[in-house]
GUMIFI-512196 format. One record per residue (C-alpha): z, x, y; residue in three letters. Coordinates in Angstrom, 2 decimals, padded with zeros to 5 digits. Layout:
N
       Z       X       Y rest
       Z       X       Y  ALA
...
***
This chain:
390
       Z       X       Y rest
  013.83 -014.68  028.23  UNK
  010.89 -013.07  026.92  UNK
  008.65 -015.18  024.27  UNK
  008.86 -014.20  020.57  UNK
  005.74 -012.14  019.61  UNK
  002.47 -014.57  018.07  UNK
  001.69 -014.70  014.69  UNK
 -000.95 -012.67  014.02  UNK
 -002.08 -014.79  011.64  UNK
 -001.74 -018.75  012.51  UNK
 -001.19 -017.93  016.30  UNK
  002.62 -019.64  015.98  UNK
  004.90 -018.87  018.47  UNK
  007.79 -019.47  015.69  UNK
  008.13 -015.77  014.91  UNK
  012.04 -014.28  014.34  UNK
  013.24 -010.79  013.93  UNK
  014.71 -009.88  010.96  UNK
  014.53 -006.00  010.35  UNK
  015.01 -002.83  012.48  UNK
  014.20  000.70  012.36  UNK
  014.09  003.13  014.76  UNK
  012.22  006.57  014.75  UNK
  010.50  006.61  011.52  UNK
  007.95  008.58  010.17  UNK
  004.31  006.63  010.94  UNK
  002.70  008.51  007.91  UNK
  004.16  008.31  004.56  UNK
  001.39  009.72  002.43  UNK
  000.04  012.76  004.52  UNK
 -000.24  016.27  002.58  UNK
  001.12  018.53  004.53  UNK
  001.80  022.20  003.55  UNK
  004.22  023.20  005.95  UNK
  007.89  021.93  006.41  UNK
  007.95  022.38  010.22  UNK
  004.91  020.43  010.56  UNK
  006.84  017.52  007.85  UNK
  009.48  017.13  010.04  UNK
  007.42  017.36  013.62  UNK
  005.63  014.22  012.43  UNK
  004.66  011.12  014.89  UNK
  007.41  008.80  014.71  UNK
  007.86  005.24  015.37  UNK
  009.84  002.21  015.20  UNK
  009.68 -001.27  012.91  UNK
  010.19 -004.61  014.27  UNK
  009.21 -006.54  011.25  UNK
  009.44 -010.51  012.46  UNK
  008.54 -013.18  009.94  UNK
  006.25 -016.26  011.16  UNK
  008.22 -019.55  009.95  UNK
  004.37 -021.34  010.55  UNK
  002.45 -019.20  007.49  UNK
  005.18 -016.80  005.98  UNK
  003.44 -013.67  007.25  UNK
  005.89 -010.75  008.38  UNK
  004.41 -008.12  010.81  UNK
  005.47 -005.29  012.74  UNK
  005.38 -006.09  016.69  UNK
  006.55 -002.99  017.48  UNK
  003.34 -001.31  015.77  UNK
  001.03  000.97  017.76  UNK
 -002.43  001.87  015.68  UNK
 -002.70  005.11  018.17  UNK
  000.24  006.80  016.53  UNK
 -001.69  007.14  013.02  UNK
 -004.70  009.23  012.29  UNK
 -006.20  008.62  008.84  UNK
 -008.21  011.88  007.86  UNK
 -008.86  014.30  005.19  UNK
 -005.25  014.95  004.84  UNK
 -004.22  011.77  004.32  UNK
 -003.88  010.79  000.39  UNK
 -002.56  007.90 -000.94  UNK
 -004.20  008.03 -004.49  UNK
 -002.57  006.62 -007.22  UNK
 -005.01  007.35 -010.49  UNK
 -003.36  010.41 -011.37  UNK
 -000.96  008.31 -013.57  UNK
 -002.38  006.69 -016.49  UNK
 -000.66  004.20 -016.40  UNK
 -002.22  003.28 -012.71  UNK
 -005.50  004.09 -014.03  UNK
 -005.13  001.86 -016.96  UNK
 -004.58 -000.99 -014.80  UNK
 -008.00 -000.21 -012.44  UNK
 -009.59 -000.28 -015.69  UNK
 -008.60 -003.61 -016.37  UNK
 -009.18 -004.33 -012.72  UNK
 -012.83 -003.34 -013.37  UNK
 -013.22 -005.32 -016.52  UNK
 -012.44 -008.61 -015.09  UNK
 -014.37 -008.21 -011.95  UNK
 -017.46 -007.24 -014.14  UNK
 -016.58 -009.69 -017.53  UNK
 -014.93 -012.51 -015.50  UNK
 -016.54 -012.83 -012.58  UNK
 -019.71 -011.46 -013.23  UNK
 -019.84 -008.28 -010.40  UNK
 -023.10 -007.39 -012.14  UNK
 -026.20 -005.75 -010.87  UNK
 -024.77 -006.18 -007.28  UNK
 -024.27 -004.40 -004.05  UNK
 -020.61 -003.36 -003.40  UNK
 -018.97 -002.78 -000.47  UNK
 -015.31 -001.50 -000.44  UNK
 -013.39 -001.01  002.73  UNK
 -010.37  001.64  002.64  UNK
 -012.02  003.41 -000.50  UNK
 -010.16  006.50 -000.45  UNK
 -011.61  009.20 -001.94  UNK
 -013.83  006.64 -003.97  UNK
 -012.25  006.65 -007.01  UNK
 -012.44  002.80 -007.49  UNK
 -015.76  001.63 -006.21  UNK
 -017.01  005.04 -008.57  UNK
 -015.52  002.61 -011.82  UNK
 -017.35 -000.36 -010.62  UNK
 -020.71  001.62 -010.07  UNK
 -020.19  003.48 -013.24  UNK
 -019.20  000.46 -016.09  UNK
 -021.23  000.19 -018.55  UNK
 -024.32 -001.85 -018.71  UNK
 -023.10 -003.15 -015.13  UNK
 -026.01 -001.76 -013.07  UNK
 -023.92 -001.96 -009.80  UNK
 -024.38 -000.21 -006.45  UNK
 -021.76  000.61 -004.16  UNK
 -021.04  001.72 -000.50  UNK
 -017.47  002.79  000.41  UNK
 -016.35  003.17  004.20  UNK
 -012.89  005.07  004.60  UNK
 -011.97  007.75  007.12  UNK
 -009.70  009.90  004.29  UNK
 -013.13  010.42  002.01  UNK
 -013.39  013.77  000.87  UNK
 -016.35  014.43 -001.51  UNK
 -020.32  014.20 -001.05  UNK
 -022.11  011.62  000.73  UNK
 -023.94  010.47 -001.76  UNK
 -023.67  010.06 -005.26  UNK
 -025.57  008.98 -008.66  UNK
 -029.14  009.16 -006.79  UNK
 -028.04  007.04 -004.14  UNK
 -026.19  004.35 -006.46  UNK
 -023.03  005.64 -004.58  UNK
 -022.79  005.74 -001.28  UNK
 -019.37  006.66  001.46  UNK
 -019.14  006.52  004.99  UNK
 -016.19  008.20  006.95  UNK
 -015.43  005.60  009.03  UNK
 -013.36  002.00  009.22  UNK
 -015.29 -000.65  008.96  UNK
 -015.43 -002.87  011.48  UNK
 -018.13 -004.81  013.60  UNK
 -020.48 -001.66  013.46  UNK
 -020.69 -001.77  010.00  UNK
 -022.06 -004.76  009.45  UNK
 -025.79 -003.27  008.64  UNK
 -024.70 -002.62  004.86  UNK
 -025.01 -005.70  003.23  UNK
 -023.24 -006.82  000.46  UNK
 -023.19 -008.96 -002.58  UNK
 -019.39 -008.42 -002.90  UNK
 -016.76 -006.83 -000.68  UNK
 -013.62 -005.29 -002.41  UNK
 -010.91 -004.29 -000.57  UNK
 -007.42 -002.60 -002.12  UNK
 -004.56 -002.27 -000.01  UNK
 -005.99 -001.97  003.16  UNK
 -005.28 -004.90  005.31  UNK
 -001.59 -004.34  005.47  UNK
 -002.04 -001.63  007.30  UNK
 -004.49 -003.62  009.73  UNK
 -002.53 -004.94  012.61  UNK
 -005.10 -007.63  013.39  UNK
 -005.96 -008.78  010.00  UNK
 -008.43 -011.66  011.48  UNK
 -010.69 -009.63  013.08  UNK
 -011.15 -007.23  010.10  UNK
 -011.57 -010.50  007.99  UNK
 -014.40 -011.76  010.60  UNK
 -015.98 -008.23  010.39  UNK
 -016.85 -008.52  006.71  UNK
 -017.22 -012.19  007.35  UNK
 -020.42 -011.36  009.64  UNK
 -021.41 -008.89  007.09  UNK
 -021.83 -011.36  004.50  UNK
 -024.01 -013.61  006.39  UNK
 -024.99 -016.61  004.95  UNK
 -024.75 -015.39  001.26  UNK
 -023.05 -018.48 -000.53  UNK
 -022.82 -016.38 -003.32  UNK
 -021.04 -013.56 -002.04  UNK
 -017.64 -012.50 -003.68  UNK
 -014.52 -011.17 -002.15  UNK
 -011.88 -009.66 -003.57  UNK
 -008.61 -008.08 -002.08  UNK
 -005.45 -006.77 -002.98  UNK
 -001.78 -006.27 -001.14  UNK
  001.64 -006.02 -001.31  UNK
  003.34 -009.32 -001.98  UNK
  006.23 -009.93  000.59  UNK
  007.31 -012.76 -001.53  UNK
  007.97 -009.78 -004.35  UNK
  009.90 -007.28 -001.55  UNK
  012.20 -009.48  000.49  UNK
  013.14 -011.38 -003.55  UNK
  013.84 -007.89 -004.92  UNK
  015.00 -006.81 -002.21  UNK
  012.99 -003.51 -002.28  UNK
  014.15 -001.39  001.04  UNK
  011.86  001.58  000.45  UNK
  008.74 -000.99  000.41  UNK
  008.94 -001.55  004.54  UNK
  007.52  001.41  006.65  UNK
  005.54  001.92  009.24  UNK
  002.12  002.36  007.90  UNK
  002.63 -001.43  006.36  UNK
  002.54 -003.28  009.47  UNK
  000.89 -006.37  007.91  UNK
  002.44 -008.13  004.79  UNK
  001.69 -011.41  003.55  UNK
  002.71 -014.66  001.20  UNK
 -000.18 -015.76 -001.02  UNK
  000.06 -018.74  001.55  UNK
 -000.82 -016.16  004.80  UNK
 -002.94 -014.83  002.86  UNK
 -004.98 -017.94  002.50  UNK
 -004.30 -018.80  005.91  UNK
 -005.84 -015.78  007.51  UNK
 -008.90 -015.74  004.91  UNK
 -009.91 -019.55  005.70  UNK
 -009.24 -019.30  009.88  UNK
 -011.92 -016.51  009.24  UNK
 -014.83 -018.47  007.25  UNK
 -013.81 -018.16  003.24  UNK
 -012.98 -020.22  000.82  UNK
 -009.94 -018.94 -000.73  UNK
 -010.33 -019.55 -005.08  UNK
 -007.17 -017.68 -006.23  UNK
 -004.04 -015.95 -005.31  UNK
 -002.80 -014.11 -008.22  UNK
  000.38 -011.59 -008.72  UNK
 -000.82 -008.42 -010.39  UNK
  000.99 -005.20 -011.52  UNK
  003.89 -007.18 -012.33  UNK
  004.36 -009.32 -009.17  UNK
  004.09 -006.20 -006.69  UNK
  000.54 -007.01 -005.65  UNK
 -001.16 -010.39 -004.13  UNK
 -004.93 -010.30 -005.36  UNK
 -007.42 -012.53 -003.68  UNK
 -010.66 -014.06 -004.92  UNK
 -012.67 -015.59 -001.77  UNK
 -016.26 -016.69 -000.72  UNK
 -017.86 -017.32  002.28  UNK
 -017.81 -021.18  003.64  UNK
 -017.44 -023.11  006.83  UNK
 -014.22 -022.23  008.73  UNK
 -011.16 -024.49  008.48  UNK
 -009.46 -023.93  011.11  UNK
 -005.64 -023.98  010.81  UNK
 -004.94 -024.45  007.97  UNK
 -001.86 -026.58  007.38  UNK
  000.94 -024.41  005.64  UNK
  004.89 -023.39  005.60  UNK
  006.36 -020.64  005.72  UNK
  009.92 -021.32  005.78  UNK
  010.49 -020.36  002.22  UNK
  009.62 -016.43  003.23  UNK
  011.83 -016.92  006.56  UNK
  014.79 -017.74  004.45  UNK
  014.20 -014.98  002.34  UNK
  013.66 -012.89  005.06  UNK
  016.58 -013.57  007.29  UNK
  019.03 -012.92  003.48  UNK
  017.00 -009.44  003.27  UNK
  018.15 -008.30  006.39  UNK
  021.47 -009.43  006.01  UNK
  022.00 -006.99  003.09  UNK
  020.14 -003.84  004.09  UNK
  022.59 -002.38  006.47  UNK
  024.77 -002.57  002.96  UNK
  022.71 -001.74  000.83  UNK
  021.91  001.64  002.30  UNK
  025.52  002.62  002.74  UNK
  026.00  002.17 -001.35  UNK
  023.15  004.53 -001.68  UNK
  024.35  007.02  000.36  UNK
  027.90  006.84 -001.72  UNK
  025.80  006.73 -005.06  UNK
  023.88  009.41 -004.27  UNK
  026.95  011.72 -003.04  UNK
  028.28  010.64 -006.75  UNK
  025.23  012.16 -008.72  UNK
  024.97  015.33 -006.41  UNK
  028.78  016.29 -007.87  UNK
  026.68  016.46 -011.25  UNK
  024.16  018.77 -009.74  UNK
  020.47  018.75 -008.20  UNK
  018.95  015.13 -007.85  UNK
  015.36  014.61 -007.70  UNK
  013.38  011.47 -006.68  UNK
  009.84  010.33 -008.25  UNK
  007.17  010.08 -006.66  UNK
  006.14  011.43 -003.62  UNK
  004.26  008.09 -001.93  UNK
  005.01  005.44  000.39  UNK
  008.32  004.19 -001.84  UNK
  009.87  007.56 -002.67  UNK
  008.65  009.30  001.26  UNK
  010.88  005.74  002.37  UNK
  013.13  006.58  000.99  UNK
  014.21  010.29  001.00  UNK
  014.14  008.97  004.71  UNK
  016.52  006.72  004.75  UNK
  019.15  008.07  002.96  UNK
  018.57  011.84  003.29  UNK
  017.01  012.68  006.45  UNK
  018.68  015.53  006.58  UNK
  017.44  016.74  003.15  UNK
  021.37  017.68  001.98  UNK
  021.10  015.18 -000.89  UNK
  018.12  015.54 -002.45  UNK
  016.82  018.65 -003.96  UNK
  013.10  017.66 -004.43  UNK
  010.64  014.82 -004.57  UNK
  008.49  014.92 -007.85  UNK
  004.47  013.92 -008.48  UNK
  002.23  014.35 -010.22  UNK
 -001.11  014.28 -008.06  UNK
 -001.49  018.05 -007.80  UNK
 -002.33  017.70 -003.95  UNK
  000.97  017.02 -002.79  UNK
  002.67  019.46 -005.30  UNK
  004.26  022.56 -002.75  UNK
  003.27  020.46  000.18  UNK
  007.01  018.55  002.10  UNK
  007.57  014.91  002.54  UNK
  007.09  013.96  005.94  UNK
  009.52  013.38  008.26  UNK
  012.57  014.59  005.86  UNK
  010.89  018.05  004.46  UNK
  011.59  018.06  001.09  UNK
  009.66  019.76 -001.29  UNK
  007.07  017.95 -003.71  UNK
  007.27  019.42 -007.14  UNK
  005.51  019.39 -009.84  UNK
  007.29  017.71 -013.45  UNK
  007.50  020.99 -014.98  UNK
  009.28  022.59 -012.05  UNK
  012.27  020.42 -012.50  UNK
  014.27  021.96 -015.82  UNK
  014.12  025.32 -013.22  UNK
  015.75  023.72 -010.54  UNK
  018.35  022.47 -012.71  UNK
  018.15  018.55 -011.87  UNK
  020.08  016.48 -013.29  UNK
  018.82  013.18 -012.49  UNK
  015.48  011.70 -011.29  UNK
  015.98  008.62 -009.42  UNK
  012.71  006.23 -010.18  UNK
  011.03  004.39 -007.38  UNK
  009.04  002.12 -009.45  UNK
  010.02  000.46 -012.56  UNK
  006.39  000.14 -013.26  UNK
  006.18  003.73 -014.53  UNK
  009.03  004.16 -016.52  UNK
  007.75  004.60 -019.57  UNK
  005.47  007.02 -018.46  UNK
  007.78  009.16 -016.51  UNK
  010.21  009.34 -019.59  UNK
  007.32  010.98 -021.57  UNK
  006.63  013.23 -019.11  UNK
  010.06  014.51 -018.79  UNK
  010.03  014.58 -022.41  UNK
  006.95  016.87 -022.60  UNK
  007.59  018.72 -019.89  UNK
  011.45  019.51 -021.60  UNK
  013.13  018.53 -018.34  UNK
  016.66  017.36 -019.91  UNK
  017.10  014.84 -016.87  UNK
  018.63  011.29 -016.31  UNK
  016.26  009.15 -014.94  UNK
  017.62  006.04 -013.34  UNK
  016.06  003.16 -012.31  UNK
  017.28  002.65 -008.76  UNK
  017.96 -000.79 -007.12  UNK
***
């Protein structure tokens, strides 16, 4: 018998499968303009095992060479308000609270920069920042040099930009050796003692409770407990201050600092293996009474899904590969709009395209936004259902 996989993580051998998927899309938020070339997409398959040691759940069946992250790739979020409210708020507390001020900023995975541009930018702040992220699109250099991108991942090479503080928003779950990205911006800090840290990422804990399907795919091949989380952060040299839940529980966010390495730290993770051995129980189920919902609101005419990212790409997958359910995807980040979903080739539409199309309902991915996405169908005079799916 062949061993279980190792933690990632805490090295355990105490690993256990728990969720299967075969031949999904590896992209879920590339823009692509042509449905051919949305359903031709790489595909791959998810092994997602949960270490009883930490509580960190991983992907084993992951292979990084499947995924290119380029221009094309988009996974911004600000177009909603509400989403840009809450980096706002982000921003205030990492200038007010924990005084980011007059300090050089590094943020790896910046996107297009749209972040690390708030940070640089806040008033009376006086912050400079350097952003490293292969999906950049813009100039170079901004501000007179206050702003600064790199179209790369950071990793060991990057280590000649130093930094007073290193943000990070949901990129290590898509890092399949979290450690050695940790130990990257480890060596980049030096010997600073007073160098900051802060990440954000998916809380597992939130997913496998909730039992959110659509929040497991292939680019997430790295998901973690606030206990991982620690776990990974002090085997790699930081101190690890806080583990908070953010945007209502969704999100883990991390405030570190360099110090001497611990080690192993001594943790559990059995909680998150009992939660994850109940979620997969379930999702074999739970799919089936989508499929039989879904058939129901078709009779009632055209259905459309919100939001066109990770969740709703997920699922328009799962339940409609075929694309005979679903007449559309909605968003409202005019890149995607007349560009297909990948893997399933629906369309993306804009909110005002709906009341043409005749839908019906709008299934929402994320309760987050609902009160946003009901005044937009409002304004946009889209006389549409929308229904909070779980």
């Amino acid at each position: 018998m062949r061993p279980n996989p190792v933690c990632p993580v805490c090295a355990s051998g105490n690993t256990t499968l728990f969720l299967e998927r075969a031949d999904v899309p590896v992209h879920q938020n590339l823009v692509l303009a042509d449905p051919a070339l949305a359903r031709a997409v790489p595909r791959g398959d998810l092994s997602m095992r949960v270490c009883s040691g930490c509580g960190f759940v991983f992907n084993s069946a992951f292979d990084l060479s499947r995924l290119a992250y380029g221009q094309d790739y988009d996974n911004t979020q600000s177009h909603s308000p509400m989403f840009d409210t809450y980096l706002d708020d982000l921003v205030r507390q990492l200038v007010e609270t924990h005084g980011v001020r007059n300090a050089q900023i590094v943020e790896v995975g910046c996107g297009k920069g749209h972040f690390l541009r708030k940070l640089v930018t806040a008033q009376d702040a006086g912050n400079t920042g350097f952003g490293f992220d292969p999906s950049y699109a813009g100039p170079l250099s901004e501000l007179g040099g206050a702003l600064q991108f790199r179209r790369s991942f950071y990793d060991g090479g990057c280590t000649d930009v130093p930094a007073d503080v290193v943000v990070c928003r949901h990129v290590i779950e898509h890092v399949p050796d979290p450690l050695q990205l940790l130990g990257s911006v480890r060596a980049a800090l030096g010997r600073q003692p007073h160098a900051q840290v802060f990440f954000e990422t998916p809380c597992v804990e939130w997913i496998l409770r909730h039992q959110v399907v659509w929040d497991f795919f292939y680019e997430h091949c790295s998901l973690f407990s606030a206990a991982a989380l620690c776990v990974a952060f002090e085997r790699c040299g930081f101190a690890c201050d806080a583990v908070d839940p953010v945007f209502g529980g969704q999100y883990l966010w991390l405030r570190g600092r360099p110090a001497a390495s611990s080690g192993r730290p001594a943790t559990s993770g059995a909680e998150v293996a009992a939660l994850a051995q109940a979620y997969g129980m379930h999702e074999r189920t739970r799919r089936a009474s989508w499929h039989a919902r879904l058939l129901q609101l078709r009779a009632h005419g055209p259905v459309a899904l919100w939001g066109a990212g990770a969740k709703g790409v997920t699922f328009a997958n799962l339940v409609d590969s075929g694309h005979a359910l679903i007449d559309c995807v909605v968003d409202i980040n005019p890149a995607k709009q007349s560009c297909f979903v990948p893997g399933s080739a629906h369309p993306i539409v804009a909110p005002g395209e709906l009341a043409g199309r005749g839908v019906r309902n709008v299934i929402l991915m994320n309760p987050n936004y609902r009160q946003e996405v009901l005044q937009l169908l409002q304004s946009r005079h889209a006389p549409a259902n929308l229904i909070d799916w779980s």
